[in-house]
C-alpha positions in Angstrom: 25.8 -6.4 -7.4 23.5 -8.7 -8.1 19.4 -8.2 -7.9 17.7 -10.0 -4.8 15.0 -11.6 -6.6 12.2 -13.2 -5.0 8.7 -15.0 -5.6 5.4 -12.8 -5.0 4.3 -16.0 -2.6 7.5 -15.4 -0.7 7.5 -11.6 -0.3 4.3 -11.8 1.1 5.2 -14.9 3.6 8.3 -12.7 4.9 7.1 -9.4 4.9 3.3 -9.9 6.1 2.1 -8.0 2.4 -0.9 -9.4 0.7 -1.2 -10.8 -2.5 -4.1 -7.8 -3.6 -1.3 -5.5 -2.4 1.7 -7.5 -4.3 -0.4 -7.0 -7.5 -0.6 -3.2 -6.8 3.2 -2.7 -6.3 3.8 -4.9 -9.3 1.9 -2.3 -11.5 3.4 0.0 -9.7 6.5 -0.9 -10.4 5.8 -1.2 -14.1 4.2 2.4 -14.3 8.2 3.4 -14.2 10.1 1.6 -16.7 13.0 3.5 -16.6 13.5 3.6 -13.0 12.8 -0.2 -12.3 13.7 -1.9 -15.4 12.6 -5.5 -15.1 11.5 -5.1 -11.3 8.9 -7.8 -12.1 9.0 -11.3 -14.4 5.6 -12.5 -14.6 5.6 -16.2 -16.3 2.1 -18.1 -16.5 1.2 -18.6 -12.6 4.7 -17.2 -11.4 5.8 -13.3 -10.2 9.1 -12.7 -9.4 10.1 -9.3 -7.8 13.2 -7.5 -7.5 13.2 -6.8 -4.0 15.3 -4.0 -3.9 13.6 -2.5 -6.5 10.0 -3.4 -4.5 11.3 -1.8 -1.4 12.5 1.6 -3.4 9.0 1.7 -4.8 7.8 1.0 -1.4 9.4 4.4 -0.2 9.2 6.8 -3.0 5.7 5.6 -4.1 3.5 9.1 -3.0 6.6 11.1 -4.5 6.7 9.2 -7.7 2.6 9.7 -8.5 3.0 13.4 -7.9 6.7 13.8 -9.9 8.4 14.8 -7.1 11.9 15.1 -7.1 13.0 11.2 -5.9 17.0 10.3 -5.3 18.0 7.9 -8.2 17.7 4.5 -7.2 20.3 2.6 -5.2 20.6 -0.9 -5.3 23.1 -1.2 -2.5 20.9 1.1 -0.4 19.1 -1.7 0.2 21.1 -4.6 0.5 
């Protein structure tokens, strides 16, 4: 399956997130390399997010920050 990718801008628009809040996730999301391997591509004045990766992140944030035992991630989960 192919990742959903989407613009920062866009996530935002469709999801009712801020951008202060889009910046969080996306160092978030970068805090677990292995887990989210290229969630984000940041180039000059453009973010793009894997959304299924975002929405993983999104629900297994709290358990992540304390190691807690998480599920491995599931792309189709969220498609």
């Amino acid at each position: 399956m192919l990742p959903t990718r989407r613009k920062r801008q866009r996530i935002c628009d469709e999801m009712g997130f801020s951008l202060h809040f889009m910046d969080k996730a996306a160092a978030g999301l970068r805090k677990y390399p292995d887990r989210y391997p290229n969630a984000v591509i940041r180039s000059g004045h453009v973010t793009v997010f894997d959304v299924e990766m975002f929405l993983d992140w999104l629900k297994y944030r709290e358990a992540l920050e304390v190691g807690a035992p998480v599920p491995d991630f599931k792309r189709e989960a969220y498609q």
